[in-house]
VOBA-1610 file (N, C-alpha, C; in pm, whole numbers, padded with zeros to 5 digits, always signed):
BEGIN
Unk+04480+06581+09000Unk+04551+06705+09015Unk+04544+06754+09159Unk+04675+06816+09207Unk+04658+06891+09334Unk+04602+06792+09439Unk+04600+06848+09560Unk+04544+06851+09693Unk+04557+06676+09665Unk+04616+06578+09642Unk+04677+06478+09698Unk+04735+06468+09791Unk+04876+06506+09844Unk+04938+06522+09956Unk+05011+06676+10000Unk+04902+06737+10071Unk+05043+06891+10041Unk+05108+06874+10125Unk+05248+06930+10066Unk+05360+06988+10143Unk+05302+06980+10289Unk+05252+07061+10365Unk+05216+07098+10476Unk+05178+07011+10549Unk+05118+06907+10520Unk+05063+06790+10622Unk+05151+06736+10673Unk+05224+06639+10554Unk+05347+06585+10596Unk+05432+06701+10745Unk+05445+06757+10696Unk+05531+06880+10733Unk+05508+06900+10872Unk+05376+06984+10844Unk+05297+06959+11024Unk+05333+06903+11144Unk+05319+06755+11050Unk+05325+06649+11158Unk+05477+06597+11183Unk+05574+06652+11179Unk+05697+06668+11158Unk+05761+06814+11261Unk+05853+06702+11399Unk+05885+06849+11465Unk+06026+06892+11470Unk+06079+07024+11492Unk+06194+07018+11489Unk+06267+07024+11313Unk+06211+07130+11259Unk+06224+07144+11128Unk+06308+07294+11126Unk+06365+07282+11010Unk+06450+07382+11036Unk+06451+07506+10925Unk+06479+07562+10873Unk+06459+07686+10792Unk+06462+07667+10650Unk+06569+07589+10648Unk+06618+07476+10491Unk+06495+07403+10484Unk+06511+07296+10579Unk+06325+07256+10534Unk+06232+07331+10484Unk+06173+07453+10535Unk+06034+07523+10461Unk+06091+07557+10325Unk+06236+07612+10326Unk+06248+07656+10185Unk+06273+07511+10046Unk+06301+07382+10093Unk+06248+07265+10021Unk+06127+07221+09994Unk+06030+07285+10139Unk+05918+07315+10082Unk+05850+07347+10015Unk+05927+07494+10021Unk+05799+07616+09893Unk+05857+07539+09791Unk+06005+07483+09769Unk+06054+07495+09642Unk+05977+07364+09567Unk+05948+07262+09625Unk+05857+07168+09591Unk+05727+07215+09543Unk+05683+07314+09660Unk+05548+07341+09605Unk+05591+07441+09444Unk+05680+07529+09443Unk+05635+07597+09310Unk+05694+07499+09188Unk+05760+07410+09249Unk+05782+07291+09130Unk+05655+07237+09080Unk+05573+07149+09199Unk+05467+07101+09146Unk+05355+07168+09064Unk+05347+07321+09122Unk+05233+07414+09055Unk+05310+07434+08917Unk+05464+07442+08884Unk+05506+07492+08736Unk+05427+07354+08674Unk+05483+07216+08715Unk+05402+07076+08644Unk+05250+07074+08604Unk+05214+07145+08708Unk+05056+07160+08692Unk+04971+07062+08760Unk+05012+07009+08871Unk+05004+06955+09000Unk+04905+07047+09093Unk+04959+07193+09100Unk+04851+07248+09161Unk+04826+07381+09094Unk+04714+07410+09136Unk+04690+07545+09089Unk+04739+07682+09148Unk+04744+07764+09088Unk+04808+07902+09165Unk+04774+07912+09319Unk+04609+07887+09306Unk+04541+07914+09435Unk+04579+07807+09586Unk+04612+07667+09511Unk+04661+07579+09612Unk+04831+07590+09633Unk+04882+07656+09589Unk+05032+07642+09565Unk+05038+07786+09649Unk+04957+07888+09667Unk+04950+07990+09743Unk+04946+07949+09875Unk+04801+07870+09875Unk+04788+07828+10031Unk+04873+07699+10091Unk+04966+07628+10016Unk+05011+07548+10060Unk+05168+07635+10076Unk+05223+07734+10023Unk+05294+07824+10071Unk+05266+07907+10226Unk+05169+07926+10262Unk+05107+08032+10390Unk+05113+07935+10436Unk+05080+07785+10467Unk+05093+07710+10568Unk+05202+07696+10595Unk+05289+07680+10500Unk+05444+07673+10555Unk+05513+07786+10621Unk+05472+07901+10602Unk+05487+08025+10692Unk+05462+08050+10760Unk+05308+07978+10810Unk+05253+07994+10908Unk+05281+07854+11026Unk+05335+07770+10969Unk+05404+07640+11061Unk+05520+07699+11146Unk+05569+07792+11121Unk+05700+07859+11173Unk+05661+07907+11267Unk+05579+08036+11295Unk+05529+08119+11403Unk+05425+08169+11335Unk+05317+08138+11348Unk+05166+08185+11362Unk+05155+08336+11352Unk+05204+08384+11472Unk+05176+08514+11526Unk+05269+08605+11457Unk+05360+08541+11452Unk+05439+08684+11365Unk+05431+08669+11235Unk+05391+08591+11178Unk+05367+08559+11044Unk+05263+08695+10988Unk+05222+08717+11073Unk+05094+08826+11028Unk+05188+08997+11033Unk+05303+08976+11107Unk+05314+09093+11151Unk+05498+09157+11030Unk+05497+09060+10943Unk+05589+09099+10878Unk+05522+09125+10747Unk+05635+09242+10671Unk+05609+09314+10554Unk+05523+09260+10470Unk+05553+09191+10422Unk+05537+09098+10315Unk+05410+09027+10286Unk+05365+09004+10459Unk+05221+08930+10478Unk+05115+09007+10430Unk+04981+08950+10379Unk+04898+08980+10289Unk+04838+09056+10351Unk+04839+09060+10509Unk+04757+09141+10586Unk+04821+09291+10649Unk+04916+09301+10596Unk+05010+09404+10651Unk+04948+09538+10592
//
C-alpha cells in the first residue's frame, strides 16, 4: 500500500511542467487514495508537494494554505 511511487518524485524530477500537469496529478493522487493505495494522510502530503513544486513561497501565502 501507498508510498511506492508518489506522484511527486516522478514529478520533481521533471522540468517545465505545466498547470494541466499538477492537476493530473492531484487527480491521480485522489484516484489512488479512493482505491486505497494511499491513505488520507499520504494523499494529503503527496497533494502539498505538488503545490509546493509550483512556487514554494507563495504557496504559503494563498487562502487556502493550511498556514494562512
Amino acid at each position: 500500500m501507498g508510498r511506492a511511487n508518489p506522484v511527486s518524485r516522478q514529478a520533481e524530477a521533471d522540468s517545465g511542467r505545466t498547470r494541466d500537469d499538477d492537476l493530473s496529478d492531484v487527480e491521480l493522487v485522489i484516484r489512488r487514495a479512493r482505491a486505497g493505495d494511499l491513505t488520507e494522510n499520504e494523499a494529503f502530503e503527496d497533494i502539498e508537494r505538488i503545490v509546493l513544486r509550483r512556487d514554494p513561497i507563495d504557496a504559503y501565502r494563498k487562502s487556502w494554505s493550511h498556514d494562512a
